[in-house]
N, C-alpha and C positions, 0 to 999 in steps of 0.2 A: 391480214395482209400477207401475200402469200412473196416469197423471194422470186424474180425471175432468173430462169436461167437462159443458156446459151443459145438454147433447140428449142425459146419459148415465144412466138413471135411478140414483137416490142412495138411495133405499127400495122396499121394493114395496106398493104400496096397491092399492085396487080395480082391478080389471082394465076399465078404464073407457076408451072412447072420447077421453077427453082425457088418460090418462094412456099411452096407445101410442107419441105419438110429438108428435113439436114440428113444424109444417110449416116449410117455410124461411123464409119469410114475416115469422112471429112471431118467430121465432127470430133472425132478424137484427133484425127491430124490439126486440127485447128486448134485443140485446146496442147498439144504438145507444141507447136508453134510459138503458141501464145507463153506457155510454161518456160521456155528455153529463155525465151526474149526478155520475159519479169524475173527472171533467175539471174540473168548476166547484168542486166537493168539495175537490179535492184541490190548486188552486188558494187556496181558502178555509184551509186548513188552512196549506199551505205560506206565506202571508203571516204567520199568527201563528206559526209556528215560528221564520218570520225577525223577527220583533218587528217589521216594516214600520209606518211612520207610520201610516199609513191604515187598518192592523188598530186600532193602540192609539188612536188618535182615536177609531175608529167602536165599539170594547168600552168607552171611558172617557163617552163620550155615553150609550152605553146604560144605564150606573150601575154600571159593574163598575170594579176599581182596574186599572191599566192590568197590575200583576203575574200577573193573572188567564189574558191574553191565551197567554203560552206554553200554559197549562194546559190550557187549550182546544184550540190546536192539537193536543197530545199527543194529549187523548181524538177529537179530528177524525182523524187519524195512524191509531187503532187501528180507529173504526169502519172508515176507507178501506181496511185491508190487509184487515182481514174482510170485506169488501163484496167483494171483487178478487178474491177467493180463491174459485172455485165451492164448496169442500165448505165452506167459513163465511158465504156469500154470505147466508142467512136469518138468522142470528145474528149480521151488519155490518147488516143491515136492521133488525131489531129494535132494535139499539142505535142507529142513526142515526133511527130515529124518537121516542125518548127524547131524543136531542140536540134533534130538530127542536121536540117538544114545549116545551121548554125553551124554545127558540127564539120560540116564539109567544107565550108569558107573558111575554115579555122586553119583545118590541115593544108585547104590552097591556096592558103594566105602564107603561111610557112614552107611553102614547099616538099610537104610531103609526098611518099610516093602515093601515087592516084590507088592503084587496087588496095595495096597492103591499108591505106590510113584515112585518105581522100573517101572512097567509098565504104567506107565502114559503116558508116552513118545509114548508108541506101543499103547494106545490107541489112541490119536491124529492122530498117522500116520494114524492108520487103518479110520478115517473121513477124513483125506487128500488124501491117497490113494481110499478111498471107495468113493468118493465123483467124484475124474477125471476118475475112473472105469465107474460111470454109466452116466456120461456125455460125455462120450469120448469112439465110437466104434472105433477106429483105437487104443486103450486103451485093450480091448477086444479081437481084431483083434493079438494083440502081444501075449495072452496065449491061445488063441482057435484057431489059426487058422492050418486048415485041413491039409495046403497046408507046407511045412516046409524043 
């Protein structure tokens, strides 16, 4: 059994100029994307695992009871190993965009400021999503292709 990786295609869809091949370019911008996003991610996650001051202050401000905070981490935990994993890597993104969703209603349930706290969440998505974009031409393949 041999490991897949990112530049290995994972279905066969249209036989499409963006679905041939990944330049090196993208592909390492994709996998630094992805890197930055499971870095800060998994930073985020590993605070509330360790129940850290500063995780349950900053979940207990936002309205949540501080017991909340492991729980969080856990589902942060599973989106991160499914993000990490290339053959789960769309189905850690899908879920981490539900968490991020979350995320947003939180801060504009609170009235947080929109850029600094409100969009946070759309920013992250946009390096998770931007990140299996350029690693991933059957990714590609699903909003360009000619063929429909």
């Amino acid at each position: 059994m041999t490991m897949m990786t990112d530049d290995q295609p994972h279905f066969q869809g249209p036989a499409t100029s963006s679905t041939r091949s990944t330049g090196r370019g993208a592909l390492w911008t994709g996998r630094v994307l992805s890197g930055v996003a499971l870095a800060a991610l998994g930073i985020d996650a590993s605070m509330k695992l360790l129940q850290l001051p500063e995780a349950l202050k900053g979940t207990v401000e936002l309205g949540y009871p501080a017991s909340a905070v492991f729980t969080l981490g856990v589902i942060q935990l599973v989106c991160w190993v499914l993000y990490a994993i290339p053959r789960t890597a769309v189905l850690g993104a899908i879920l981490w965009t539900g968490y991020f969703g979350g995320a947003v209603a939180t801060h504009l349930r609170v009235q947080n400021p929109l850029f600094t706290h409100v969009l946070s969440g759309v920013y992250v998505a946009l390096f998770i999503w931007g990140g299996l974009y350029l690693r991933r031409p059957q990714l590609r393949a699903l909003f360009f292709s000619k063929t429909r």
